[in-house]
N, C-alpha and C positions, 0 to 999 in steps of 0.2 A: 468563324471563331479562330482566334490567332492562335498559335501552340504556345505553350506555358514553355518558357526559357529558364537559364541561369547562370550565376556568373560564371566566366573561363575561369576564374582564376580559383587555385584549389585552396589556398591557404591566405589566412587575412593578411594585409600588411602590417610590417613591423609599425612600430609607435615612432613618431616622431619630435625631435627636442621643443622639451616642451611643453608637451601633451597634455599631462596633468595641470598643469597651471593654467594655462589655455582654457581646461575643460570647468574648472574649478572658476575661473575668471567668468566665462559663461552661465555658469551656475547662478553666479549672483548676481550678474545682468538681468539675467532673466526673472529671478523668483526674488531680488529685492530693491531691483531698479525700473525695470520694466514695467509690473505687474502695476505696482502702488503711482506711478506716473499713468500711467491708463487710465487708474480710477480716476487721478484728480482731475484729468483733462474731462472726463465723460462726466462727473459733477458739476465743474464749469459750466460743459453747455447744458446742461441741465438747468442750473441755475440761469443763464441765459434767457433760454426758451421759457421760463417760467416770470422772470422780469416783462421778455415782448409779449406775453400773454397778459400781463397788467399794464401793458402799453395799448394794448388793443381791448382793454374794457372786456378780457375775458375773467372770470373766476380763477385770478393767479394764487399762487403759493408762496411767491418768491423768498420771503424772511425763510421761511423752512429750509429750501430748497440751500440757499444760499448760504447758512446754516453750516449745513451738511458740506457744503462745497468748499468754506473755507478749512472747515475739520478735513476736506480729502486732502486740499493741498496742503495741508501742513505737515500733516501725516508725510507725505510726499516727497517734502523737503528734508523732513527730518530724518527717512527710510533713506533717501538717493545719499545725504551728506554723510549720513553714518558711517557710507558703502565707501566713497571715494576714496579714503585711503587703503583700504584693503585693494581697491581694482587696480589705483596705481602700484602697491606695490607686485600684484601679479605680474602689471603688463612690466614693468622693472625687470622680473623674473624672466617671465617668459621672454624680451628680448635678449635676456642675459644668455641664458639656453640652447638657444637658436645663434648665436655669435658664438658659442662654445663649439657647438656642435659643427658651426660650417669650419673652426678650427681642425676637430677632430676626424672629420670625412678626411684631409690630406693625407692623415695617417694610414690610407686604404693602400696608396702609395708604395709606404713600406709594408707590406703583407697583414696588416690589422684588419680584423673585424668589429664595427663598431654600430654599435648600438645607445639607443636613446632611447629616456626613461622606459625603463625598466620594472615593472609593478614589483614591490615589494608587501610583505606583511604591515599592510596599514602604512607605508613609508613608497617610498620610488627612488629609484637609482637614475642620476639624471642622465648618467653614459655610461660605459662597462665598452672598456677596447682591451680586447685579445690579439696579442700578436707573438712576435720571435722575443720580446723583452720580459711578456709575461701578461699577465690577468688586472687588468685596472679599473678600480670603480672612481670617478669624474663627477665629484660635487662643486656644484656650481653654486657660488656666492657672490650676487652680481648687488650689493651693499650701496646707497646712494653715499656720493660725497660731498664733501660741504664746496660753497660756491667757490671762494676762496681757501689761498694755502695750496699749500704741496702734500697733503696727506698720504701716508702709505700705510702698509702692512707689513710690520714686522712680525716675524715667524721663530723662536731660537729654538723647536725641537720639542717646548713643552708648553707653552703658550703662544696664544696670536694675540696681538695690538693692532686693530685696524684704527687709523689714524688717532695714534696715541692712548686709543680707550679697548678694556675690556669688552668685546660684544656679550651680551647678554646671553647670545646662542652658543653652544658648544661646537662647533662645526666640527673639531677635531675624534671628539669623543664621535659624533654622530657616521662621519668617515671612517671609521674603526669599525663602527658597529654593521653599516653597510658593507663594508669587506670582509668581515667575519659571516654575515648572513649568504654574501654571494659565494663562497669558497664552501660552504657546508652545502647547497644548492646542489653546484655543479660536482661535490662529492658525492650528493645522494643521488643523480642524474647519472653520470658518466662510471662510479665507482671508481675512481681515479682523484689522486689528491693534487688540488692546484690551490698555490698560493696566491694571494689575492692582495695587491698593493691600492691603499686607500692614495687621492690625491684630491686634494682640495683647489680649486682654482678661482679667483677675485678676477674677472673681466674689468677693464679699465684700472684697474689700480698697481703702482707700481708695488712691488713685491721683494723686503729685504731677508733674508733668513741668514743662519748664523750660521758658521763655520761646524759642519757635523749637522745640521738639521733637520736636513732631508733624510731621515733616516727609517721612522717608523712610517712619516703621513708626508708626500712631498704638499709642499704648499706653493704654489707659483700663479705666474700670471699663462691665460692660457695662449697664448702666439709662444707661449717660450717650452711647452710640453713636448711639440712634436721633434724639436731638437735632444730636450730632455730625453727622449726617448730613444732618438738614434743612438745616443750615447753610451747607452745601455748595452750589457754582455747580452746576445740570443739565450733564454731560458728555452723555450717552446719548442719542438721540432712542429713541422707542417702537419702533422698527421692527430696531433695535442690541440694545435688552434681550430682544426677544423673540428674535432671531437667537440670541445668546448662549447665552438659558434654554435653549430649544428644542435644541439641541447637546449642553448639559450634561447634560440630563436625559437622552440620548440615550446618553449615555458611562457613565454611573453604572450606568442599567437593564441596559449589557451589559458594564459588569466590575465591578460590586456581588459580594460574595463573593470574588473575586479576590486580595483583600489577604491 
């Protein structure tokens, strides 16, 4: 009888960019794409098998059976098509996130600690980098653009224009509110007050903002952050970032899945 083992490793791994959408894109593979494609193929041959049994002069069903089989797959069709937009836009996301995030790993470079989604109350922070410049929460908005045209994002400090139109989503308010969530966190974890700078960032689009507008929420494209951020005076001493990291990753390992 073998001895009972278990893992080396003492603590889960961090979450990776991503995560959540990834897991959520799965979700509905599974429980609205999956499922209802199974049924209709296994009613097909069912209907099948019930045809070659009136082919061999046995006591068939087929009208029933068949019936039944064109209701799976319609069923089928109309469950998968409902779905397709919603998967694209995940998988949209989710390789938005993962192109953010192989951005923001450089930033380890300069002394940051960086992290990928994040569980929030009902919400998720898709990156949070701690470094010498200071506390950042990284909302990623990776928005399809039209085939043609030069569309961009314009930013002046109090509204966005993504390719000339109002988005429907607040992204700015939403970045506010995720920075205000994370900075009360690591108050109520550390007992120490850190301020916490909202950043929103558009992968593949370019990115205008207006003279003064980077000021409450930066808005940019994310290959231009990690400069953004050398640029920056040191807020943080080493002994602040590691407090911080040390916390966060403490929070994530025990309500990861949570969301």
């Amino acid at each position: 009888m073998s001895k009972k083992t278990r893992s080396p490793l003492k603590d889960k791994p961090l979450r990776l960019p991503g995560q959540a959408l990834s897991e959520e894109r799965q979700r509905i593979w599974d429980d609205k794409v999956e499922a209802p494609l199974f049924v209709a193929l296994l009613m097909a041959a069912v209907a099948g098998l019930e045809w070659w049994r009136a082919w061999t002069n046995a006591p068939p069903q087929p009208w029933l059976f068949t019936f039944v089989a064109v209701a799976a797959v319609l069923f089928a069709a109309w469950r998968i098509y409902s779905q397709m937009g919603r998967l694209r836009a995940l998988r949209l996301g989710i390789d938005g996130e993962r192109a953010v995030g192989q951005f923001l790993e450089r930033l380890r470079e300069q002394g940051y600690q960086v992290f990928h989604d994040v569980p929030g109350d009902n919400f998720n922070l898709d990156h949070v980098c701690i470094g010498p410049a200071g506390v950042f929460t990284v909302e990623t908005k990776t928005w399809s653009k039209p085939v043609s045209g030069n569309p961009r994002v314009h930013y002046d400090g109090e509204q966005l224009l993504v390719g000339g139109r109002v988005p429907d989503r607040d992204a700015l308010l939403r970045a506010k509110a995720q920075a205000t969530w994370l900075s009360r966190l690591l108050q109520e974890s550390t007992g120490r007050a850190f301020v916490v700078r909202p950043v929103v960032v558009f992968p593949g689009w370019f990115v205008e903002a207006s003279v003064g507008a980077q000021s409450e929420v930066w808005v940019m494209e994310p290959k231009g952050l990690p400069a953004f951020l050398s640029r920056q005076p040191a807020r943080l001493p080493l002994e602040d970032i590691k407090m911080a990291s040390y916390h966060l990753s403490r929070y994530v390992r025990v309500h990861q899945g949570s969301t």
